[in-house]
Structures are given as structure tokens and as C-alpha cells.
N, C-alpha and C positions, 0 to 999 in steps of 0.2 A: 621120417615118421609122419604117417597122416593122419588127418584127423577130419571126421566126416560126422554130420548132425543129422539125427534122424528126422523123416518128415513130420513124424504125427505126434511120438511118443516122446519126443526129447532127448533119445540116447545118443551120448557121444561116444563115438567107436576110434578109436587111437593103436598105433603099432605102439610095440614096443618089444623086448626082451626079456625074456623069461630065466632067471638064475638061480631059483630055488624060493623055498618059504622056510619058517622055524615059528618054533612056538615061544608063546612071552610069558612065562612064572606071572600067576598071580601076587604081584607081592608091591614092595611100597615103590613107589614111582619113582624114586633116584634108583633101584635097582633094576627097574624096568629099562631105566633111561638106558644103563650101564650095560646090559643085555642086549638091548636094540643097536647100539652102537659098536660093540661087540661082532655081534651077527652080520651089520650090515659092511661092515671092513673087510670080512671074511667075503661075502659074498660079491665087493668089486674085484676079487681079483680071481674069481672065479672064470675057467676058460670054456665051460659047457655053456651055450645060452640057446632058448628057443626062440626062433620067431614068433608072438603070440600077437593076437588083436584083443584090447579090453575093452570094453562094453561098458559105462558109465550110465546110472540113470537115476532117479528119485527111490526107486528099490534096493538099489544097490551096484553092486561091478561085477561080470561075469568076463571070465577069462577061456577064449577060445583059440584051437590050433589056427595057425596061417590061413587057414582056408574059411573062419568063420564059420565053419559047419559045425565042428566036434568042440562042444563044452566041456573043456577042463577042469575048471573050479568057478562057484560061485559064493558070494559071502555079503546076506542082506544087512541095508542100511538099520540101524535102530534109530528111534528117536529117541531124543535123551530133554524131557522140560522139568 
């Protein structure tokens, strides 16, 4: 897996594998926790993966096919003070 830093902007762009997403119930954070771990069991042994590049920056992560052209999913940083 590589990893390459932009020149201007700062974004770090990284491979990695794609095996799915799921949603997390708003609810109290031991059942979040419970949820997430849950989920994420299921999803190591999961045998579909894509090859994706993620896109890392002050904005947020954007998730693009192998080729860095075609935007899959994006999902902005908040600030939280």
C-alpha cells in the first residue's frame, strides 16, 4: 500500500481495500461500541474487496476507484471545540 503527499494542498492519498460501510444507531456509546465491533468482525471475513485509493485532507476523506478518477464516497471533517 502507498502512500503519497500532495504538493500544495496537503492531501495524503493511500491504497487500500474497500469491504463495505454500515450505519451506527444513534444511541449510548457502549452500544455503539457493541455495534461497531459487531460490524467490523463481520466485515474481516468478508471475501468481496475493492481496490480503492483514499484521499486524506483538513476537509475530510474522499474515497476513489483504482484509477483516482471516479469518486465513490466522500464524508467532511467537523470540527468539534
Amino acid at each position: 500500500m502507498g502512500e503519497a503527499k500532495g504538493k500544495e494542498d496537503g492531501t495524503v492519498t493511500r491504497s487500500a481495500e474497500y469491504v463495505g460501510s454500515f450505519p451506527v444507531d444513534d444511541c449510548c456509546l457502549d452500544e455503539q461500541i457493541k455495534q461497531l465491533h459487531a460490524q467490523l468482525s463481520t466485515l474481516k471475513a468478508c471475501r468481496q474487496r475493492r481496490p480503492v485509493a483514499l484521499k486524506f485532507s483538513l476537509k475530510g476523506v474522499k474515497m476513489y476507484d483504482e484509477d483516482e478518477v471516479t469518486l465513490l464516497m466522500a464524508h467532511a471533517l467537523r470540527r468539534v471545540s
